[in-house]
N, C-alpha and C positions, 0 to 999 in steps of 0.2 A: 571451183573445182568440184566434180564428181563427189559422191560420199564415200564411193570403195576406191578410187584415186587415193583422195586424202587416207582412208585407212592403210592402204597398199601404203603411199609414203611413209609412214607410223612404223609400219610393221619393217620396213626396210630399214626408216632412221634407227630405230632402237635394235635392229637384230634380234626380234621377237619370235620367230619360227626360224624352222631348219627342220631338212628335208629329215624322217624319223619318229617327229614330233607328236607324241598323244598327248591333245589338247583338252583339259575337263573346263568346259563353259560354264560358269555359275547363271542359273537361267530363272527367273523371277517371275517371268512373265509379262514383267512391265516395258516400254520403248525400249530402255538401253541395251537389256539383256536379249533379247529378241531383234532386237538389229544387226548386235555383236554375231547371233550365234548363225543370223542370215547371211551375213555379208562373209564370214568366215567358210562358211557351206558353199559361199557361191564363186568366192576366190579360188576353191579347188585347187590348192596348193598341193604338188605331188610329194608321197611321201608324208600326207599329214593325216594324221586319224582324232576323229573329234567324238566326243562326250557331250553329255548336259547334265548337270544336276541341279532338282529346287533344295533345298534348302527347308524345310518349315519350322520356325520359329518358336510355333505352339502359342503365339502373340491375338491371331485373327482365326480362329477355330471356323467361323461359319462362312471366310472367303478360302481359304486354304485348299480345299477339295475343287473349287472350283476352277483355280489358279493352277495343281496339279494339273489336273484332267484337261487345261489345254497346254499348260507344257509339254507335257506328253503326244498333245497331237501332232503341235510340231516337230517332233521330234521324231514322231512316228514317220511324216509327211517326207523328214528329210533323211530317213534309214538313218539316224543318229539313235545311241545308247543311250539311254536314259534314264537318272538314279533318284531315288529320293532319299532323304534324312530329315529324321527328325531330333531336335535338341530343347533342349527345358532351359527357358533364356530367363523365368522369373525362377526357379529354384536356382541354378547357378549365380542369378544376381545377389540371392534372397544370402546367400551362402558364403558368398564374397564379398557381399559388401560394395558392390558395383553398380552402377546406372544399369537400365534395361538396355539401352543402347549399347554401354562398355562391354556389357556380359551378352549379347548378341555378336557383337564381332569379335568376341574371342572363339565365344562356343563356333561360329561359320569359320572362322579360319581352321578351325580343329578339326572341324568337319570335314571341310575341303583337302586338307591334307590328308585325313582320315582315308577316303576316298580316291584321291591321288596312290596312295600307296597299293591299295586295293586293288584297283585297276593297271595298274601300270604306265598310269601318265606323270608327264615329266612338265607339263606348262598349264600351268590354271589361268582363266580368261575371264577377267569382269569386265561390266561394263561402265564403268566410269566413265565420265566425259567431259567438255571442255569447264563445263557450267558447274560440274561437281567440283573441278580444281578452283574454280573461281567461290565459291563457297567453300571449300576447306581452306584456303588461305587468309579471306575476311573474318572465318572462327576464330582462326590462328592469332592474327592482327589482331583482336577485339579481347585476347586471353591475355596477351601481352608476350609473343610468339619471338624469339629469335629469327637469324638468317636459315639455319636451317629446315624451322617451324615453317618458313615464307616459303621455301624450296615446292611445299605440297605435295602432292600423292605423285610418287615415281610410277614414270611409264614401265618400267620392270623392276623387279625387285627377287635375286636369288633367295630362298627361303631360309631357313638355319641348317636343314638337314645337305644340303649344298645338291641336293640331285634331282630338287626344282625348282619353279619360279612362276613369280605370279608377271601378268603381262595385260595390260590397259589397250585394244589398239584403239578404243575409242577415244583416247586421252585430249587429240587436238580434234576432237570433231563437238560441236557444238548441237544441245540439246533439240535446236530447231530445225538441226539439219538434220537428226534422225526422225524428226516426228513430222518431215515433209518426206521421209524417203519412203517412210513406212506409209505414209498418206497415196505415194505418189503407186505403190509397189501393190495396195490394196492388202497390205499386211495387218492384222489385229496385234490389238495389247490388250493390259489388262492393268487398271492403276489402281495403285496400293493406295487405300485409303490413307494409310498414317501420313503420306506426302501431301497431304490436303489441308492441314490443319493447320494451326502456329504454335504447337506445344512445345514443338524443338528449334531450339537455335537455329537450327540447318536451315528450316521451313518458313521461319520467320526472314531470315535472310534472303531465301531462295524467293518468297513471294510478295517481301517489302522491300528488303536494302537493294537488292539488285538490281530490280526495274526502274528505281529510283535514280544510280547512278547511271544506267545506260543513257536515263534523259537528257545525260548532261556528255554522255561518251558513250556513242549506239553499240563502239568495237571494243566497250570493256572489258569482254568474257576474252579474248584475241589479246587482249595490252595486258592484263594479269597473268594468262598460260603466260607469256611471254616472259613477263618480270621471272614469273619463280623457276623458268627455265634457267635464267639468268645466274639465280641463287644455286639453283642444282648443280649446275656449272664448278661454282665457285666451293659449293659443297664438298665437292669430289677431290678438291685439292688442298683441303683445310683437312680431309679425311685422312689422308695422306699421313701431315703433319701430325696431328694428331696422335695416330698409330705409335708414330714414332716417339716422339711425345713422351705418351704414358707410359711405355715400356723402361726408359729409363726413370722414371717416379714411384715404379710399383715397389714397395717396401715387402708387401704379403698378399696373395690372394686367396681366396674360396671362392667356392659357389656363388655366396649369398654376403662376401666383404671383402671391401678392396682395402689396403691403406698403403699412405700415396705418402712419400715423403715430402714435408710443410714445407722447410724451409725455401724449397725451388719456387714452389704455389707462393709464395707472399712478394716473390719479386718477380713471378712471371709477368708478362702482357696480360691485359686485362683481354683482351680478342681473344688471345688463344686459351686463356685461362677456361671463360668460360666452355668452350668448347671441350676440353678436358674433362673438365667436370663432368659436363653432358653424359659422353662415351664413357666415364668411371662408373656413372649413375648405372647406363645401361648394360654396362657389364656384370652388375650386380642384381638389378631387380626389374629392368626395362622401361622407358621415361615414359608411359603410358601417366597421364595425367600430372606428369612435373612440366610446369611451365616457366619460363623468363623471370620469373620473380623468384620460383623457389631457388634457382641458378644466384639470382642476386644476393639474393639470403646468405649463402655458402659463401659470395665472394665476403661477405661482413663478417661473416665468421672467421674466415681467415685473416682476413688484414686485419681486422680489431679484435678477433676472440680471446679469452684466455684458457689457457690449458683446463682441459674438464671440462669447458663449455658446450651446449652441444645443440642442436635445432634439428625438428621432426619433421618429414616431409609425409605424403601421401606415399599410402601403399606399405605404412610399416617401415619407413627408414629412415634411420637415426644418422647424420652427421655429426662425426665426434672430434673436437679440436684436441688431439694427445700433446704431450712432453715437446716431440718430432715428429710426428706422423697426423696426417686428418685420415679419419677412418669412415669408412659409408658403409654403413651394413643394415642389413632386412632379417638379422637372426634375432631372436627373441633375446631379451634379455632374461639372463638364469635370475630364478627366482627361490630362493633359500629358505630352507624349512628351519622348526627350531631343534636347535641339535643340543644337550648333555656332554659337558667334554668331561672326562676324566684327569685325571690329573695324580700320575704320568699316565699316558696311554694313546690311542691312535684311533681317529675319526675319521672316517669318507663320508665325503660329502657327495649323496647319492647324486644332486642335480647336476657336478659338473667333473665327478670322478678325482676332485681335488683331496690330497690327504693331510690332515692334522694331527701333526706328531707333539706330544706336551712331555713336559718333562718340569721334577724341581731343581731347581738350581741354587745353590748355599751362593748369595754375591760375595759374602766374607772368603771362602777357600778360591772362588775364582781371579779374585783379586791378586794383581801381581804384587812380589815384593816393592816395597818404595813407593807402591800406590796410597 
């Protein structure tokens, strides 16, 4: 099949445009992003208005400008708008406490939003593709990944703010067929050093594990999209459940804590249990680096824990097994100065606005007659 076929298909299966649509293409320069932002320029869909933004990391100082200067010319080339930003991906990691990687893709989603709002686009456009799903899913697998974890990167995804969304139309097209199309088109790129190395899991995968299995199954980028379409599927109706689910379990919420009445949790399904949890988790702090294990952990907690017991996950949050309740929260615990009571008299406790009221009490006059 064609390569703007096969996107044409993509963009029809998922309902990814609609006539209205300001589309901001995240543009890198490299194959994917530059295919994306061609094939999308040359679909000339009516009713649709496109963007490009790079992105600069502050990671690659002395390829950066160069990387610019031809995004921009394509862009120029094709009367498309053209935005740059720049984010500090080693002081935000430095700050957080985050991988470069972790603090890279929060800072570019921020950004992209950022930008989205600024402009008044409503659909941000990466370029992911079939071979990236097939690496985020072997990550997955190898962390010790759930059915959902297996689902992989969704072809669209509405945002939090509900008034955009992020949209993949490269998702089923495969890494080889953008870099014969751009071959065949006499289109330039430009590749990013850091995808050349093996310092990331991703890169190691992408230029060991995978050539490796194709030896044995040439269609495994094609059989994987496939499997986690499969799981997305079944995602979507386990979501459902879910929903519904937790709504009747929720005891208290905030911001930053959920607590979920126990006793339902100790004799739920172990399937939908952990599912619960999951979406508890991210309703509170977002599962960015909780995996399949920490989920198992919680299920031990519950079935064997005892009251007061309590197990820490990544990101600051505390699982706590109550009386009746298991509580997940990411709020600090208060921490108590040393305080002078008087005696009678009345103390707040500055760190959590608590008040201690003292008093003497004679035990002999309180005592009842016949005591």
């Amino acid at each position: 099949m064609d390569i703007i076929e096969r996107v044409k298909k993509t963009v029809r299966k998922y309902s990814m445009l609609s006539r209205g649509d300001h589309v901001l293409v995240g543009l890198s320069g490299g194959p994917d992003s530059v295919c994306l932002l061609t094939i999308l320029h040359r679909l000339n869909e009516p009713g649709i208005n496109l963007s490009a933004t790079y992105i600069d990391h502050g990671l690659r100082p002395h390829e950066t400008p160069d990387e610019i200067e031809f995004c921009a010319d394509i862009c120029n080339s094709m009367n498309v708008e053209f935005i740059t930003r720049h984010i500090d991906v080693k002081g935000y990691a430095k700050e957080k406490g985050l991988s470069k990687q972790e603090a890279a893709r929060e800072l570019r989603y921020d950004a992209l939003c950022g930008i989205t709002a600024e402009k008044g686009a409503n659909k941000i456009a990466l370029g992911h593709n079939a071979d990236d799903q097939a690496e985020t899913v072997i990550m997955r697998l190898l962390r010790g990944a759930g059915p959902s974890g297996l689902s992989g990167i969704p072809p669209i995804r509405t945002l939090g703010n509900r008034q955009s969304s992020i949209i993949r139309p490269l998702l089923e097209t495969e890494r080889v067929e953008i870099e014969k199309f751009l071959g065949n088109e006499g289109i330039g790129f430009i590749v990013d050093s850091s995808n050349l190395g093996h310092e990331y899991l991703r890169n190691r995968i992408r230029h060991t594990v995978i050539p490796g299995i194709k030896g044995i199954n040439k269609d495994f980028i094609h059989t994987l999209s496939r499997t986690s379409d499969i799981f997305r599927d079944e995602e979507r109706y386990f979501d459902l459940l879910v929903t519904k689910t937790l709504m009747k379990l929720i005891s208290r919420k905030t911001d930053s804590t959920i607590e979920l009445f126990s006793t339902p949790l100790e004799v739920m399904d172990t399937v939908l249990l952990r599912r619960v949890l999951r979406r508890a988790i991210d309703e509170t702090k977002g599962l960015r680096a909780i995996s399949f294990v920490h989920i198992e952990d919680m299920l031990h907690l519950i079935k064997s824990g005892d009251s007061g017991d309590r197990i820490y996950l990544p990101k600051g949050i505390r699982v706590i097994k109550g009386y009746s309740t298991l509580i997940i929260t990411s709020e600090q615990p208060v921490r108590l100065g040393a305080y002078t009571v008087e005696v009678p008299g009345e103390l707040v406790l500055k760190e959590s606005s608590i008040v201690v009221r003292s008093a003497v009490i004679d035990i002999n006059e309180s005592e009842s007659p016949g005591d």
